[in-house]
TORLUMLUM-885579 format. One record per residue: residue number from 1; residue in three letters; x, y, z of N, C-alpha, C in turn. Coordinates in nm, 3 decimals, always signed. Example, Ala and Ser with C-alpha at 12.3 -4.5 7.8 and 13.67 -1.06 7.14 Angstrom:
% residues 2
num,residuo,n.xx,n.yy,n.zz,ca.xx,ca.yy,ca.zz,c.xx,c.yy,c.zz
1,ALA,+1.319,-0.569,+0.780,+1.230,-0.450,+0.780,+1.320,-0.330,+0.780
2,SER,+1.285,-0.225,+0.708,+1.367,-0.106,+0.714,+1.290,+0.003,+0.787
% end
This chain:
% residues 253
num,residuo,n.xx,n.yy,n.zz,ca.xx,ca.yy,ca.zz,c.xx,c.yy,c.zz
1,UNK,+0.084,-0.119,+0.000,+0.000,+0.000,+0.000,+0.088,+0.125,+0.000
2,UNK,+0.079,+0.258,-0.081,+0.145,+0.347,-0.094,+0.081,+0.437,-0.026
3,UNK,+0.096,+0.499,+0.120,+0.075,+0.587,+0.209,+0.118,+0.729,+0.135
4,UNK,+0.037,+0.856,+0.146,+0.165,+0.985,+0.139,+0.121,+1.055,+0.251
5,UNK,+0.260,+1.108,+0.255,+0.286,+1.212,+0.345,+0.351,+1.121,+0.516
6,UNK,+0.433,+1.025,+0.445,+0.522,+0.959,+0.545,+0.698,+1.064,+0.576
7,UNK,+0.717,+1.067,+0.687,+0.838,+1.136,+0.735,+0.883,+1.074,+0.798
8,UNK,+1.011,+0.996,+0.739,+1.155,+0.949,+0.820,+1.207,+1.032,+0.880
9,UNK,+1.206,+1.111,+1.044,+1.276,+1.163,+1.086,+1.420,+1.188,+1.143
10,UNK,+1.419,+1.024,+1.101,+1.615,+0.988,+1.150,+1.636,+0.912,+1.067
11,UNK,+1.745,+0.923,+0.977,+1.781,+0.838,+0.850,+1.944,+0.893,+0.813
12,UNK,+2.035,+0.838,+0.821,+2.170,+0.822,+0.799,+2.251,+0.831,+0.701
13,UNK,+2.169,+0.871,+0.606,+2.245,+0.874,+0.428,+2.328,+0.871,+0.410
14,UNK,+2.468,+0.897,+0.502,+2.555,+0.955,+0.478,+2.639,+0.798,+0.500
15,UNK,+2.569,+0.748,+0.531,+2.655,+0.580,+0.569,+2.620,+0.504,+0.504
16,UNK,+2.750,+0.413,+0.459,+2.696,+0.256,+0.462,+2.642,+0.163,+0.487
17,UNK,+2.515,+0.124,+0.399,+2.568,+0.101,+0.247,+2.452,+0.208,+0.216
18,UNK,+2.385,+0.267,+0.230,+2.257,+0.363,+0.166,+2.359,+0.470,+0.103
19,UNK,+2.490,+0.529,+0.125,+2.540,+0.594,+0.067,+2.598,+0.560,-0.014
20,UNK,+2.598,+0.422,-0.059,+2.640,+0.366,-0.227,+2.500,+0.392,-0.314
21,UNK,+2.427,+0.367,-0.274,+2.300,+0.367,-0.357,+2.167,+0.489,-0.330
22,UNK,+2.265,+0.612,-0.308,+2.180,+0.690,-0.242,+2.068,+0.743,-0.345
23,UNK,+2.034,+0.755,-0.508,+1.971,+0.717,-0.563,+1.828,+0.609,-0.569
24,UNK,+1.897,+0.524,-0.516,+1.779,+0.348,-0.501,+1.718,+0.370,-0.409
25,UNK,+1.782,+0.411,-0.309,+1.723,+0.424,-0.173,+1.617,+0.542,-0.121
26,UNK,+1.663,+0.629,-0.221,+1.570,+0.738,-0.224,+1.443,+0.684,-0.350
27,UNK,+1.439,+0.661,-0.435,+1.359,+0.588,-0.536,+1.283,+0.542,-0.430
28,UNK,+1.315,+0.402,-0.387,+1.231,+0.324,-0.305,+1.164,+0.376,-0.190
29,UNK,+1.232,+0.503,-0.133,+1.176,+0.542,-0.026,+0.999,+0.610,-0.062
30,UNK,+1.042,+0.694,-0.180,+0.981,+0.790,-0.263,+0.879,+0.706,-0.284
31,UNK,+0.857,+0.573,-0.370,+0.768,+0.493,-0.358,+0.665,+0.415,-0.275
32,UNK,+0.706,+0.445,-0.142,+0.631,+0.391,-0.066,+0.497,+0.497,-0.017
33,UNK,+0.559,+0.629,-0.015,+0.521,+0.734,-0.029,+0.579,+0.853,+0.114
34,UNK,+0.700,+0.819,+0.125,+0.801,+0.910,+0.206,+0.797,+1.025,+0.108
35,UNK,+0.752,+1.128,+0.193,+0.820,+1.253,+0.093,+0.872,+1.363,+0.181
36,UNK,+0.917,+1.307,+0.300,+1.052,+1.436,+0.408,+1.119,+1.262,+0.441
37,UNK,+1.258,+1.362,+0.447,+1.409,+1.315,+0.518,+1.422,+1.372,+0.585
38,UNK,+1.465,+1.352,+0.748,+1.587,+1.421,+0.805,+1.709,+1.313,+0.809
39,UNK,+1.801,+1.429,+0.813,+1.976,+1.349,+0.813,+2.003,+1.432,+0.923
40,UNK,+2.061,+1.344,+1.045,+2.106,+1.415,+1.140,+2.260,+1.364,+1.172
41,UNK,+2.393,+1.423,+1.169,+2.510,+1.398,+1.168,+2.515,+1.356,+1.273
42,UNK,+2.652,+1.300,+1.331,+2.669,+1.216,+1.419,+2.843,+1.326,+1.485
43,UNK,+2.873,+1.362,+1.374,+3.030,+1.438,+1.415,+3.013,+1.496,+1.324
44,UNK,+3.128,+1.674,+1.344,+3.209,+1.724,+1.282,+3.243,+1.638,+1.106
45,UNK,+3.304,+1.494,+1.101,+3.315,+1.459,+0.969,+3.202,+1.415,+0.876
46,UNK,+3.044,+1.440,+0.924,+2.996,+1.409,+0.805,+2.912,+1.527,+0.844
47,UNK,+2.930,+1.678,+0.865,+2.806,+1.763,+0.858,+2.822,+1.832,+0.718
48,UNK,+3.007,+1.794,+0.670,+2.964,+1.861,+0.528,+2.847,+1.762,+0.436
49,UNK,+2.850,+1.613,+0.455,+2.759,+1.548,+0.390,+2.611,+1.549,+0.419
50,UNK,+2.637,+1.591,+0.518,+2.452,+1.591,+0.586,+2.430,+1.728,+0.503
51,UNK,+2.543,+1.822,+0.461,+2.425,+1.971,+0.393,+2.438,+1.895,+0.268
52,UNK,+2.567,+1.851,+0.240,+2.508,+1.813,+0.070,+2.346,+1.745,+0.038
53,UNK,+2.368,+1.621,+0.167,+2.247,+1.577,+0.097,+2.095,+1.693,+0.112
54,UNK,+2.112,+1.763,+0.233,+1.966,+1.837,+0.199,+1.999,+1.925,+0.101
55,UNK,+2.076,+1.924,+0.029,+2.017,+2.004,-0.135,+1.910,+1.934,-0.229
56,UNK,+1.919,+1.815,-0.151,+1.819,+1.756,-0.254,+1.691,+1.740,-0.226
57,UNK,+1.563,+1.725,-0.308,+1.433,+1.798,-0.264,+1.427,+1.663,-0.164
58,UNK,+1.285,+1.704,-0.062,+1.242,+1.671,+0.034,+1.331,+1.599,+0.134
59,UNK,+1.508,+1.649,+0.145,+1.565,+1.546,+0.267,+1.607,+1.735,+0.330
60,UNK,+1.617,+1.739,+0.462,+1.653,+1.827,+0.550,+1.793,+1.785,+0.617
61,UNK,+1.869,+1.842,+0.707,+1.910,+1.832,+0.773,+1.957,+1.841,+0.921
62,UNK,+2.051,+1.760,+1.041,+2.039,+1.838,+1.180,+2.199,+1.788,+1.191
63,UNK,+2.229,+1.910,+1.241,+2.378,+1.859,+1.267,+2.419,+1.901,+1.405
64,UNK,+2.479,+1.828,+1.458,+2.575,+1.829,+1.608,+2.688,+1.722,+1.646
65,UNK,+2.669,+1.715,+1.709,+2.788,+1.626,+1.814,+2.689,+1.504,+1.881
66,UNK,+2.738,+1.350,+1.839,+2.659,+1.283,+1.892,+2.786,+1.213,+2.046
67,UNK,+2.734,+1.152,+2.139,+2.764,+1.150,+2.272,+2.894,+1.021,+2.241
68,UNK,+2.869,+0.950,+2.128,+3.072,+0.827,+2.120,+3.124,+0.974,+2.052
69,UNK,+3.133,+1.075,+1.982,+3.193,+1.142,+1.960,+3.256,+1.258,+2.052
70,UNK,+3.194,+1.281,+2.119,+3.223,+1.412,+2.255,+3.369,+1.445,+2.284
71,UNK,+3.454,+1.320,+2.284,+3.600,+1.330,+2.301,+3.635,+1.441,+2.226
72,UNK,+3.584,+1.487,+2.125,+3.612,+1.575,+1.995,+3.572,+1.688,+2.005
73,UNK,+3.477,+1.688,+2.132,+3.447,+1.826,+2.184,+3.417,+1.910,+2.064
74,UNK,+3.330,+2.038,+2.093,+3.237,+2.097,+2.002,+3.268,+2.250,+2.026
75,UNK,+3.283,+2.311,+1.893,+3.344,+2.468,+1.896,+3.188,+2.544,+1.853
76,UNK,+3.106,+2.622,+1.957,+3.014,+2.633,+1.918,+2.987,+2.709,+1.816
77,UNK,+3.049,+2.819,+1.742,+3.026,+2.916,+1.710,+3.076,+2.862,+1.578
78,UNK,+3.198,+2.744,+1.537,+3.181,+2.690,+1.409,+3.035,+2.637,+1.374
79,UNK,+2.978,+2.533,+1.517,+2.848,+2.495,+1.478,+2.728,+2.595,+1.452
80,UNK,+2.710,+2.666,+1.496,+2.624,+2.809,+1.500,+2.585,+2.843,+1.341
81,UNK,+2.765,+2.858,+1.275,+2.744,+2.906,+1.167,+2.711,+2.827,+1.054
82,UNK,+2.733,+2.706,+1.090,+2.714,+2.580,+0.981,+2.534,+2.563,+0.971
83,UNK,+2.500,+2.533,+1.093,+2.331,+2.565,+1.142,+2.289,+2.646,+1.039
84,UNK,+2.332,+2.759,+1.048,+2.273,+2.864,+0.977,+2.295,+2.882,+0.840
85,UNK,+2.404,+2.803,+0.777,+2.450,+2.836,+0.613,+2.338,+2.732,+0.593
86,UNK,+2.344,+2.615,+0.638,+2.236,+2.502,+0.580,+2.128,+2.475,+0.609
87,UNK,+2.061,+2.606,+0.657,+1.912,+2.584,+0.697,+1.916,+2.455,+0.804
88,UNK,+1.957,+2.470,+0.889,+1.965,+2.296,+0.929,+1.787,+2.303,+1.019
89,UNK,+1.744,+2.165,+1.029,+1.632,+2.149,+1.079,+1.646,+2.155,+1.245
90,UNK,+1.748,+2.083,+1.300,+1.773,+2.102,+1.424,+1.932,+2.071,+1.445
91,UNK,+1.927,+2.047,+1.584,+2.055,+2.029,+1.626,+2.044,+1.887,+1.648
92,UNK,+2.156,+1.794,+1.611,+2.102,+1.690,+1.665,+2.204,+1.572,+1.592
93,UNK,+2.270,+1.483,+1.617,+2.159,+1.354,+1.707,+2.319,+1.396,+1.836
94,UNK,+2.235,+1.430,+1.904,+2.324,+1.487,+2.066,+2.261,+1.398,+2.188
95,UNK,+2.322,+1.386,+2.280,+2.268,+1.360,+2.400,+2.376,+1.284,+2.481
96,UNK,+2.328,+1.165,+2.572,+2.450,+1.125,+2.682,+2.395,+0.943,+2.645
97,UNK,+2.511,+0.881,+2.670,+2.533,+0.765,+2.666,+2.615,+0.663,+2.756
98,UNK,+2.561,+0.652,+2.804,+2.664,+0.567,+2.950,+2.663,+0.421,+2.900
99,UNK,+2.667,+0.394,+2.821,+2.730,+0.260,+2.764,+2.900,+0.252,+2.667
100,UNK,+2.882,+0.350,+2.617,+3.006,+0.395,+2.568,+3.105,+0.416,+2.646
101,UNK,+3.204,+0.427,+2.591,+3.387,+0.456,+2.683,+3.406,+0.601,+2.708
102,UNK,+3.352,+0.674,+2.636,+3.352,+0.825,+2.629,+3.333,+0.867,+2.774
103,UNK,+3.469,+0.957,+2.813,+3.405,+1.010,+2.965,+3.284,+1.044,+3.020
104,UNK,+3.231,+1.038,+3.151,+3.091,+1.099,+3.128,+3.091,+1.245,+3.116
105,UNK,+3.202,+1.268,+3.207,+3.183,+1.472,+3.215,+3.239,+1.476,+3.078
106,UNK,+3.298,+1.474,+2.981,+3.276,+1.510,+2.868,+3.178,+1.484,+2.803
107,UNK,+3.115,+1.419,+2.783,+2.963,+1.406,+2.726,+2.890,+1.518,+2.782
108,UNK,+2.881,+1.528,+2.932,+2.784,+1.625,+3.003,+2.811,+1.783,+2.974
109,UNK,+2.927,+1.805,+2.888,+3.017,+1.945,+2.849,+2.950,+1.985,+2.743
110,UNK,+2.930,+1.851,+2.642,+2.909,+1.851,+2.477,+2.804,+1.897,+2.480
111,UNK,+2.723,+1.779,+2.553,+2.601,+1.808,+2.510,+2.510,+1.919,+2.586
112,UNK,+2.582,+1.983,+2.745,+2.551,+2.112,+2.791,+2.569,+2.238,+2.682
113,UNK,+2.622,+2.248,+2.582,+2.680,+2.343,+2.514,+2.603,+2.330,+2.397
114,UNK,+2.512,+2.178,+2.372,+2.465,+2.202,+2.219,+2.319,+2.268,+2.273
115,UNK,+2.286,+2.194,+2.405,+2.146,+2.245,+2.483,+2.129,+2.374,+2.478
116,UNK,+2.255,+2.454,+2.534,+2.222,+2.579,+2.532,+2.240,+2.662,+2.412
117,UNK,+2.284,+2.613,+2.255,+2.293,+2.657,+2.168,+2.149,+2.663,+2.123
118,UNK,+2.097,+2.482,+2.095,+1.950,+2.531,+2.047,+1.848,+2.590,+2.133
119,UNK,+1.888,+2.661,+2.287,+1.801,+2.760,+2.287,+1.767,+2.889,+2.262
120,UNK,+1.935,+2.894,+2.269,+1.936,+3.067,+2.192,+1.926,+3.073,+2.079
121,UNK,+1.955,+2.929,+1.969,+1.870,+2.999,+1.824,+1.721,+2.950,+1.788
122,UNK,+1.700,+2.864,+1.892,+1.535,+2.820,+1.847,+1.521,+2.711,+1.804
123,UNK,+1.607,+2.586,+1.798,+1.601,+2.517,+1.735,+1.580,+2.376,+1.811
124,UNK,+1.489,+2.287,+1.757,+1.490,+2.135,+1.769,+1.613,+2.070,+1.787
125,UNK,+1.598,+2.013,+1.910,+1.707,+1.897,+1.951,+1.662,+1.735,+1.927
126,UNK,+1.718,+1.662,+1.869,+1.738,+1.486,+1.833,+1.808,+1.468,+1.931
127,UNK,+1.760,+1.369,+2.038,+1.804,+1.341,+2.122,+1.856,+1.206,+2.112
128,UNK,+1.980,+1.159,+2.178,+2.069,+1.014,+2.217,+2.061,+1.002,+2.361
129,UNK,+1.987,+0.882,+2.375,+2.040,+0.837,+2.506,+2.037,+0.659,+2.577
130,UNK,+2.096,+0.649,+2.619,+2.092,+0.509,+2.654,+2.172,+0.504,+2.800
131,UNK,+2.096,+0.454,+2.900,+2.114,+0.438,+3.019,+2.157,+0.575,+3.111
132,UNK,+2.136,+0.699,+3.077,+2.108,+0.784,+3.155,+2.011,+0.869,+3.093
133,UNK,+1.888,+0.827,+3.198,+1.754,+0.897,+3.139,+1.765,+1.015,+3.276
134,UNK,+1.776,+0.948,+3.334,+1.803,+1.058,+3.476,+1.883,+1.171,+3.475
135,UNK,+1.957,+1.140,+3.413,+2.137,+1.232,+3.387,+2.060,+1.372,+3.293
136,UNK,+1.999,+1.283,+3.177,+1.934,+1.350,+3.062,+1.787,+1.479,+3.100
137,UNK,+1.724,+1.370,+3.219,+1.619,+1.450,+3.271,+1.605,+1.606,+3.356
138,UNK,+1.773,+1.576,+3.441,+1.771,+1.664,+3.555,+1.828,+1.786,+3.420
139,UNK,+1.955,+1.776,+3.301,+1.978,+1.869,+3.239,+1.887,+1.935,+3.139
140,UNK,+1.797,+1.886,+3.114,+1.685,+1.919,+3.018,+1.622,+2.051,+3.095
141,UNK,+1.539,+1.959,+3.268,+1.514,+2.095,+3.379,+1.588,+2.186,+3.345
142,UNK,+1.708,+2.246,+3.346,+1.764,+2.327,+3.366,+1.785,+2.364,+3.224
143,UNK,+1.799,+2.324,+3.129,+1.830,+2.386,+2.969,+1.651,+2.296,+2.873
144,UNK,+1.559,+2.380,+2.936,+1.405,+2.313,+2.846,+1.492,+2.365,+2.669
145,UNK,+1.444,+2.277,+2.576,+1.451,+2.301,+2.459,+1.318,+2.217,+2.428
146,UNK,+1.279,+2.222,+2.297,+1.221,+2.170,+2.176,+1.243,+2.062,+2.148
147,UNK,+1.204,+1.926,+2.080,+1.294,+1.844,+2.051,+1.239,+1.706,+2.067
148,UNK,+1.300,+1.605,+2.048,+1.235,+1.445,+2.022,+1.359,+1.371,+2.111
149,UNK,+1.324,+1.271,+2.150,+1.412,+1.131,+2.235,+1.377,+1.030,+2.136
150,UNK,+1.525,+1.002,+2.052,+1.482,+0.887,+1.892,+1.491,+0.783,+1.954
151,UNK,+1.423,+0.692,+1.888,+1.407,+0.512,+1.891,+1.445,+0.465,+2.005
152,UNK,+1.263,+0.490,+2.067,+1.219,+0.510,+2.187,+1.180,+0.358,+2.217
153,UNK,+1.228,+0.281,+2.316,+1.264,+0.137,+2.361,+1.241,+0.124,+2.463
154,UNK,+1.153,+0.223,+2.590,+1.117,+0.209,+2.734,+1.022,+0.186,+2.766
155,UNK,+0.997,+0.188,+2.869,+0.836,+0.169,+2.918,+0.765,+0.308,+2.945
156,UNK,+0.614,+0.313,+2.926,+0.556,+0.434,+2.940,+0.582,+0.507,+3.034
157,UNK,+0.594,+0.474,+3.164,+0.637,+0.577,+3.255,+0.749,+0.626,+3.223
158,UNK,+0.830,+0.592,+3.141,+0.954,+0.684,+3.186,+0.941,+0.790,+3.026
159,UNK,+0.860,+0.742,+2.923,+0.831,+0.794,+2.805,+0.740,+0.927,+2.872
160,UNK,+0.661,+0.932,+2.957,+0.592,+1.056,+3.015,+0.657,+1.128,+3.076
161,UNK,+0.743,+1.128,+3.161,+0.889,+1.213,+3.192,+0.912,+1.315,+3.067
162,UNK,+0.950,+1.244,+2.979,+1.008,+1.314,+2.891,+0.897,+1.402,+2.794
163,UNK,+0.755,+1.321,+2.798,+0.633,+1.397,+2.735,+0.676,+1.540,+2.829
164,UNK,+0.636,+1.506,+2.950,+0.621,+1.637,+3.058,+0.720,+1.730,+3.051
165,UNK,+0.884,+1.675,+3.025,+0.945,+1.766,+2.959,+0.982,+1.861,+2.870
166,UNK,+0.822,+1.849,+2.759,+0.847,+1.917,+2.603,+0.847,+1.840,+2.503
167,UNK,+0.894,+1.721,+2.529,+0.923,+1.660,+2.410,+0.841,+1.565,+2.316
168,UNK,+0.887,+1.520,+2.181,+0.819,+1.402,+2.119,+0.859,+1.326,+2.101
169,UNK,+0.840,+1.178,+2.087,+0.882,+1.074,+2.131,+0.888,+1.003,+1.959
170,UNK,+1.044,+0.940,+1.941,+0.989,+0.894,+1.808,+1.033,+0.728,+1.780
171,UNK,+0.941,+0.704,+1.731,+0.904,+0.528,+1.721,+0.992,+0.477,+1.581
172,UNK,+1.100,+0.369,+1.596,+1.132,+0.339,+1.497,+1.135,+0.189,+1.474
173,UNK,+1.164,+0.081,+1.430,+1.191,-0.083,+1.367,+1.118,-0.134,+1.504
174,UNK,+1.148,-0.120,+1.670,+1.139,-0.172,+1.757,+1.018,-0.240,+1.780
175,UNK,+0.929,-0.101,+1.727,+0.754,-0.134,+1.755,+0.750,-0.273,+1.627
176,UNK,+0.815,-0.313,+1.533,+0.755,-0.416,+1.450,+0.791,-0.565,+1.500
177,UNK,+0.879,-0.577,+1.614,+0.912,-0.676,+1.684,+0.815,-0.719,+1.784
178,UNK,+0.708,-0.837,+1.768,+0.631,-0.874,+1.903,+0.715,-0.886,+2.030
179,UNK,+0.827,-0.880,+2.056,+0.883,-0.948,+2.191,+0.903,-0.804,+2.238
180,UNK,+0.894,-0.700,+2.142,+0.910,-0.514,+2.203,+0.811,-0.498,+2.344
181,UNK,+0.796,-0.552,+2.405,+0.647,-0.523,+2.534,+0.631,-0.360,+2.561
182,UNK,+0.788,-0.347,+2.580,+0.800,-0.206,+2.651,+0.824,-0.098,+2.534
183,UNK,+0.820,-0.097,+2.454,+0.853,-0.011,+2.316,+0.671,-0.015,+2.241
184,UNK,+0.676,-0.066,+2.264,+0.471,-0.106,+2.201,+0.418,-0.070,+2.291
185,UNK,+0.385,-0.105,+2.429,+0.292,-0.079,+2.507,+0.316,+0.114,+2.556
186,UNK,+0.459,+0.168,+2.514,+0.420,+0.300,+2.497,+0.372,+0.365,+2.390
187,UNK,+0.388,+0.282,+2.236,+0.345,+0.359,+2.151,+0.224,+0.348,+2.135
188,UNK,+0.131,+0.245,+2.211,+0.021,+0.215,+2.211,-0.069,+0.311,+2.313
189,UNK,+0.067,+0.384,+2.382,+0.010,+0.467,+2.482,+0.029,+0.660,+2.453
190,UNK,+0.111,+0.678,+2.381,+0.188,+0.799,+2.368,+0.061,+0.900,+2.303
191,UNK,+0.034,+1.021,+2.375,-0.063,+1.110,+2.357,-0.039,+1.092,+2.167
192,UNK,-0.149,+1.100,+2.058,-0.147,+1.135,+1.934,-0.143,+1.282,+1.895
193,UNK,-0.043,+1.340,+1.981,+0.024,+1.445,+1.937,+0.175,+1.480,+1.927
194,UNK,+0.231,+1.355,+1.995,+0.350,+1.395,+2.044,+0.421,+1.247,+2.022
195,UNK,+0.388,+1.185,+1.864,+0.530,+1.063,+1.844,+0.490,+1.098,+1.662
196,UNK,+0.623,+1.058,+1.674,+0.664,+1.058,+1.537,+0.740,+0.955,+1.497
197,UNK,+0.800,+0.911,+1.382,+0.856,+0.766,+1.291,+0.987,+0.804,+1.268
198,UNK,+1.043,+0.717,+1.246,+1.156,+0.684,+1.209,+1.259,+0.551,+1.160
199,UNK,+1.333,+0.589,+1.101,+1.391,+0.398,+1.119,+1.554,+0.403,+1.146
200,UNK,+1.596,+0.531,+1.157,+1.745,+0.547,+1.216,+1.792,+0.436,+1.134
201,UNK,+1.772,+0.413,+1.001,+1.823,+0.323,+0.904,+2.002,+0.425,+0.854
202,UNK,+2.097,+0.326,+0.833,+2.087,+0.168,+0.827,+2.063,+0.087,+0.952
203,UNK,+2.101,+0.172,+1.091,+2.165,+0.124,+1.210,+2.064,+0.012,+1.240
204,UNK,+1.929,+0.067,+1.272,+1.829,-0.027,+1.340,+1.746,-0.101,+1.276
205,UNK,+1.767,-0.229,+1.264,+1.663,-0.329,+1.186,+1.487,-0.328,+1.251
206,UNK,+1.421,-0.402,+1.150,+1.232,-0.409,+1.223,+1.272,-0.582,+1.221
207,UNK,+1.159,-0.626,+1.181,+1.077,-0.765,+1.198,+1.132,-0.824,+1.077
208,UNK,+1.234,-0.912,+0.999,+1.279,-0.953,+0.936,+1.386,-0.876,+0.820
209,UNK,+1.418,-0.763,+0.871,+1.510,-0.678,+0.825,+1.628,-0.675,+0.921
210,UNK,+1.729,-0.707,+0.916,+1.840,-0.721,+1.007,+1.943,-0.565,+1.016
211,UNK,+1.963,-0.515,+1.131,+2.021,-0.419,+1.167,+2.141,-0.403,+1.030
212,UNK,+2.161,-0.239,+0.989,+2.251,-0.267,+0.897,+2.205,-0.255,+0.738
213,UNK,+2.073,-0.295,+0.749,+2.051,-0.331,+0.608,+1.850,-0.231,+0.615
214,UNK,+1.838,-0.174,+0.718,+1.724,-0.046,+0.731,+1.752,+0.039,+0.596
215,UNK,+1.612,+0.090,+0.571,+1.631,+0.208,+0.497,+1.523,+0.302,+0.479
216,UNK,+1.471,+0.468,+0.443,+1.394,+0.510,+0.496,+1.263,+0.432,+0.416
217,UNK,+1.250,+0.399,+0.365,+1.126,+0.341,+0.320,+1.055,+0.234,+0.375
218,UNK,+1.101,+0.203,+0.493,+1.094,+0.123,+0.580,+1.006,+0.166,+0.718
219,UNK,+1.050,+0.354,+0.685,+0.938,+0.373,+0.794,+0.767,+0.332,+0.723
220,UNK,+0.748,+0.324,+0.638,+0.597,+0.234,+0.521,+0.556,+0.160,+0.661
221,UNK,+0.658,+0.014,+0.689,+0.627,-0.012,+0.777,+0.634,-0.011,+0.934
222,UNK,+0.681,+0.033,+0.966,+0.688,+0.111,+1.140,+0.573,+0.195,+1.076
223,UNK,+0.528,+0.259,+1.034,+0.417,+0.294,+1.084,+0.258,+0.196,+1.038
224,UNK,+0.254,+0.143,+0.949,+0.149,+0.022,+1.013,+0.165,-0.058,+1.112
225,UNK,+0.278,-0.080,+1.149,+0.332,-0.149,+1.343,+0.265,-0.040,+1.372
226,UNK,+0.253,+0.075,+1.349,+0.219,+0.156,+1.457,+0.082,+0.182,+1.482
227,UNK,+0.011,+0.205,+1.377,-0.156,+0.191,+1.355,-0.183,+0.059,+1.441
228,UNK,-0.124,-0.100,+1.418,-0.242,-0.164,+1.459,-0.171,-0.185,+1.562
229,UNK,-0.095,-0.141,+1.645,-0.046,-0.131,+1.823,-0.127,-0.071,+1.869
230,UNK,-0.205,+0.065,+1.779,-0.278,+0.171,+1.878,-0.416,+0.102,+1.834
231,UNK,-0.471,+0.058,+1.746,-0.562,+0.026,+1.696,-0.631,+0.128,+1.622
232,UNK,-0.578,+0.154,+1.534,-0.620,+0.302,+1.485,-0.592,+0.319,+1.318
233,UNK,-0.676,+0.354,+1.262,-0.684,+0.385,+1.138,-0.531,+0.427,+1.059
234,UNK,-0.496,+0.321,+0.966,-0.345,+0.368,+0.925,-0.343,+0.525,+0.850
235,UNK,-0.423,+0.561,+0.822,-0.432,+0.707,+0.761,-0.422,+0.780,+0.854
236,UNK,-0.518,+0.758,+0.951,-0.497,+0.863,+1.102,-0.365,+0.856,+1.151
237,UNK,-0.314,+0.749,+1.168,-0.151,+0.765,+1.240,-0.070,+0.782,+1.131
238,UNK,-0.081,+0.751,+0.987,+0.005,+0.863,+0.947,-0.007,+0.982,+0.974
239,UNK,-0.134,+1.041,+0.914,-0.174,+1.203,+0.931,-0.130,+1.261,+1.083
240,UNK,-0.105,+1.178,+1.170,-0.103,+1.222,+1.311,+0.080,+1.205,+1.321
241,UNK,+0.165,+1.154,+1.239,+0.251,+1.162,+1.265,+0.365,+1.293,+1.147
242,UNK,+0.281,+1.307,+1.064,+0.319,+1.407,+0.972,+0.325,+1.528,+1.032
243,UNK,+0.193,+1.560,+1.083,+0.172,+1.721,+1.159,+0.292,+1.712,+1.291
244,UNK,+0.257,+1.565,+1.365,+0.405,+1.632,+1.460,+0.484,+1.638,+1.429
245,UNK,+0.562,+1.579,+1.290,+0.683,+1.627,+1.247,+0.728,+1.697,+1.186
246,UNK,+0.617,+1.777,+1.150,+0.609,+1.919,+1.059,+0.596,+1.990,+1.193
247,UNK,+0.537,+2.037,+1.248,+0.509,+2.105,+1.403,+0.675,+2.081,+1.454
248,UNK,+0.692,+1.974,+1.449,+0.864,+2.015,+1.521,+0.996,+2.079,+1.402
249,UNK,+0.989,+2.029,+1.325,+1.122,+2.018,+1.205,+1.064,+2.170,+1.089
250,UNK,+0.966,+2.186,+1.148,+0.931,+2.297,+1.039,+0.875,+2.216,+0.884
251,UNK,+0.827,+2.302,+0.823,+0.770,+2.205,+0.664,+0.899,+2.318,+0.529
252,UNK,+1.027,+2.349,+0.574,+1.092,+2.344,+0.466,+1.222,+2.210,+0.475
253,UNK,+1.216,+2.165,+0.364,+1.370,+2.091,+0.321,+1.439,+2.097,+0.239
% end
């Protein structure tokens, strides 16, 4: 079935292998009926590729410092100006990661500095996090921004934390796995104003797609996982996931 007005909000172009075939992949995406990209960098070495690719119609971009990178520490005012030459959509994919080797107080530096960037220019934060939701919660209090927590894998209570904080919550491959309890039973729960799609392709595989080999046309399906989790009309949860991602990312790319 060809849905329109589907939005991959986290999608990786800039990697392997979708960046051999970034052509096909866009074709196929285009076909399902994706018509927004975001590309959100990960470091300093691919934000020149994240603007190349939003030259091209309907992909955007967000660039920052993601939390295995932090060692590399972030010069704000290079990022500031890059933001601003490339229209970027937000800042992003930033946040803290306590599974990684990366110090923690350097992470807590990086990503204090990108927080307080997108509030003084206005901009949407893509959030990273894995195993400090707490760490993430108490700095948010103190620096509120705009912004989404990607490929959202918890249980509802701790997904309402972060509602109560501002934010939108975005659903990617996880919800198409039955053994997801805690990734489903929030998207089955998450106010229909405040989640949006994604497939953080290539990184994160669904239900017979193996990690690695994602691509955005794939959010097609994460979001029928997502309709019949909520039980809800697949047109309505698209339409309900378009406006929040237009409402956050803005509707230029």
């Amino acid at each position: 079935m060809i849905m329109q007005g589907l939005f991959d909000t986290h999608c990786h172009l800039f990697m392997e292998p979708l960046s051999r075939d970034t052509g096909g992949v866009l074709e196929r995406a285009f076909a399902v009926g994706v018509e927004r990209l975001l590309v959100p960098a990960v470091s300093m070495d691919n934000w020149d590729a994240c603007s190349e690719l939003a030259l091209l119609p309907g992909i955007g971009c967000a660039l920052g410092i993601h939390p295995w990178w932090a060692d590399d520490g972030v010069v704000l005012e290079e990022l500031r100006t890059k933001l601003i030459e490339t229209n970027a959509s937000a800042i992003g994919e930033i946040g803290l990661d306590w599974k990684t080797e990366v110090p923690r107080q350097k992470q807590y530096t990086v990503f204090q500095k990108q927080l307080e960037l997108a509030s003084s220019m206005d901009l949407p934060v893509i959030l990273h996090c894995r195993n400090a939701f707490d760490e993430m919660l108490e700095l948010l209090k103190k620096h509120p921004v705009r912004g989404v927590i990607h490929a959202w894998s918890r249980d509802p209570h701790l997904m309402d934390r972060f509602i109560e904080a501002g934010l939108y919550i975005s659903f990617g491959g996880v919800i198409t796995r039955p053994g997801a309890k805690k990734a489903c039973e929030s998207a089955r729960l998450v106010p229909s104003d405040r989640f949006v799609l994604e497939t953080d392709s290539p990184s994160i595989g669904l239900s017979g797609v193996p990690s690695g080999k994602s691509e955005p046309g794939h959010v097609a399906e994460i979001a029928q996982a997502m309709a019949q989790i909520r039980g809800a009309d697949l047109k309505d949860t698209q339409a309900a996931a378009w406006k929040n991602s237009i409402a956050l990312f803005g509707d230029s790319s």
